[in-house]
C-alpha positions in Angstrom: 74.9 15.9 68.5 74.1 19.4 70.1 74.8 17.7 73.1 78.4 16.1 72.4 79.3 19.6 71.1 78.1 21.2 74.0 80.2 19.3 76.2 83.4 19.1 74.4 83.4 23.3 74.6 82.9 22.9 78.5 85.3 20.7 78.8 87.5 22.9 76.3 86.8 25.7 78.8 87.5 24.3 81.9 91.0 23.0 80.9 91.7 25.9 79.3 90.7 27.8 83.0 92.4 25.7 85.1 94.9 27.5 87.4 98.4 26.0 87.3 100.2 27.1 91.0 103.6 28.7 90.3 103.7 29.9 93.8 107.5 31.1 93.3 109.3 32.9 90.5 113.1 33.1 90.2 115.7 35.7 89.0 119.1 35.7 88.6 122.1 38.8 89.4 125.5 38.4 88.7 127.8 41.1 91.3 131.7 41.3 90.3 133.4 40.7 93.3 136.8 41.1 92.0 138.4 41.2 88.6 138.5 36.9 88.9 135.5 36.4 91.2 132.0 37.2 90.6 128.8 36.0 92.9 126.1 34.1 91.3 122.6 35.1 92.6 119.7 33.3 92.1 116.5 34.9 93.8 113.4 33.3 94.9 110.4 35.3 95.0 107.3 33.2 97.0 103.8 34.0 97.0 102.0 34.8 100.1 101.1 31.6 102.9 103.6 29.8 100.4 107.4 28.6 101.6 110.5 27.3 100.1 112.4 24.4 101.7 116.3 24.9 102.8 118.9 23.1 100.9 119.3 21.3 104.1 116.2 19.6 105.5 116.2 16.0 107.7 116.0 13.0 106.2 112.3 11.6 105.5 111.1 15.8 105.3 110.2 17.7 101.7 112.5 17.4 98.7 115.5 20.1 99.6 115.9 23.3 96.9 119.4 22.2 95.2 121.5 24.1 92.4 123.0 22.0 89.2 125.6 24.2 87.7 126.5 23.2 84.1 130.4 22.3 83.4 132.2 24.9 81.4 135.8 25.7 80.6 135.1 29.3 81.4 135.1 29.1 85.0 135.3 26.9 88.5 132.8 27.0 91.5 134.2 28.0 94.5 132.6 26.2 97.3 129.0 25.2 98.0 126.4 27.1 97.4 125.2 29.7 100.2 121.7 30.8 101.4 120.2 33.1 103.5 119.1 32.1 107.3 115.6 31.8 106.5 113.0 30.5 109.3 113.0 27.1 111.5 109.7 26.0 112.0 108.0 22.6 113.7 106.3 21.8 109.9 102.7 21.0 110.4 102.9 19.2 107.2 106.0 16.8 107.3 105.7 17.1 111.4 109.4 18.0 112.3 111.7 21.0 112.5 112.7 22.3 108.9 114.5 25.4 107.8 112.2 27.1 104.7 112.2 30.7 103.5 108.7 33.1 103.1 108.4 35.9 100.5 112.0 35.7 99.3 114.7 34.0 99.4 118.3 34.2 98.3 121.0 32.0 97.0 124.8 32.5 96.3 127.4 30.4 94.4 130.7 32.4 93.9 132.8 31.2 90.8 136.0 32.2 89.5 136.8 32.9 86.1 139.6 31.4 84.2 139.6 34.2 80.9 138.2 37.6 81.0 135.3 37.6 77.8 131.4 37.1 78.1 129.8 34.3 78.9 126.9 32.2 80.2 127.0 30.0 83.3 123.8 27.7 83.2 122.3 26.2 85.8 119.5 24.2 87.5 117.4 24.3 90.4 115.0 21.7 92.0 113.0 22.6 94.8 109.6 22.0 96.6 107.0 24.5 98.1 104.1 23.7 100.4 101.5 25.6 102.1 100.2 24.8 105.5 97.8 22.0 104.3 99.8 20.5 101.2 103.1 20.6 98.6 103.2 20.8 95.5 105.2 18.3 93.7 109.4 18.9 92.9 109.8 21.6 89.9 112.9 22.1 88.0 114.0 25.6 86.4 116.5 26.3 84.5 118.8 29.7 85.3 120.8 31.5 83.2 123.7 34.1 84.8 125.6 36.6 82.2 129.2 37.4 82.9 130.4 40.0 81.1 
């Protein structure tokens, strides 16, 4: 019996020790362009020897980082959304050339507002990190941006 205890807090221990890998953390920023037009910024923040795929990588490569805004009355998307330049690189993992971003990384989506009056645009983005020996499956997380 000692011994069936003894193991079940081990095993407790180890689970609860575990290290999950969050190897980038996001933010958002809204900037007022113009009375009607505001920039939504979502901002990746990568750990060290991490890196963030493009949302525009060759077919057969990683899973590319894509937004999901929600539908609301309160305003329209103007266009796709925009990224920084980021790196090109020949991936040693998928073997071909792919854009990705290190340390940070930054992402606009302007929208235009139909009514001046506070609100929340919600959104989603996918995306997929790797390292220079593996990947760590697709994550989703959810983004909020306040208009005001």
């Amino acid at each position: 019996m000692k011994k069936a205890v003894l193991i079940l807090v081990l095993l407790v221990f180890a689970i609860g020790n575990s290290q999950i890998l969050e190897p980038v953390k996001w933010s958002t920023k809204v900037v007022k362009i113009s009375d009607k037009e505001y920039d939504l910024m979502a901002i990746a923040t990568i750990d060290a020897k991490w890196h963030l795929y493009s949302q525009t990588v060759p077919e057969d490569g990683p899973i590319p980082t894509t937004f999901l805004f929600k539908s609301s009355t309160n305003y329209l998307k103007k266009g796709n959304t925009k990224e920084e330049e980021g790196h090109t690189i020949s991936d040693p993992v998928f073997n071909m050339e792919i854009k990705f971003f290190e340390t940070k990384a930054l992402f606009k989506q302007r929208i235009l507002i139909k009514e001046k009056k506070p609100f929340k645009v919600n959104a989603t983005v996918e995306f997929m990190v790797c390292d220079d020996s593996r990947c760590l499956p697709p994550t989703e997380v959810d983004l909020v941006f306040n208009i005001k």
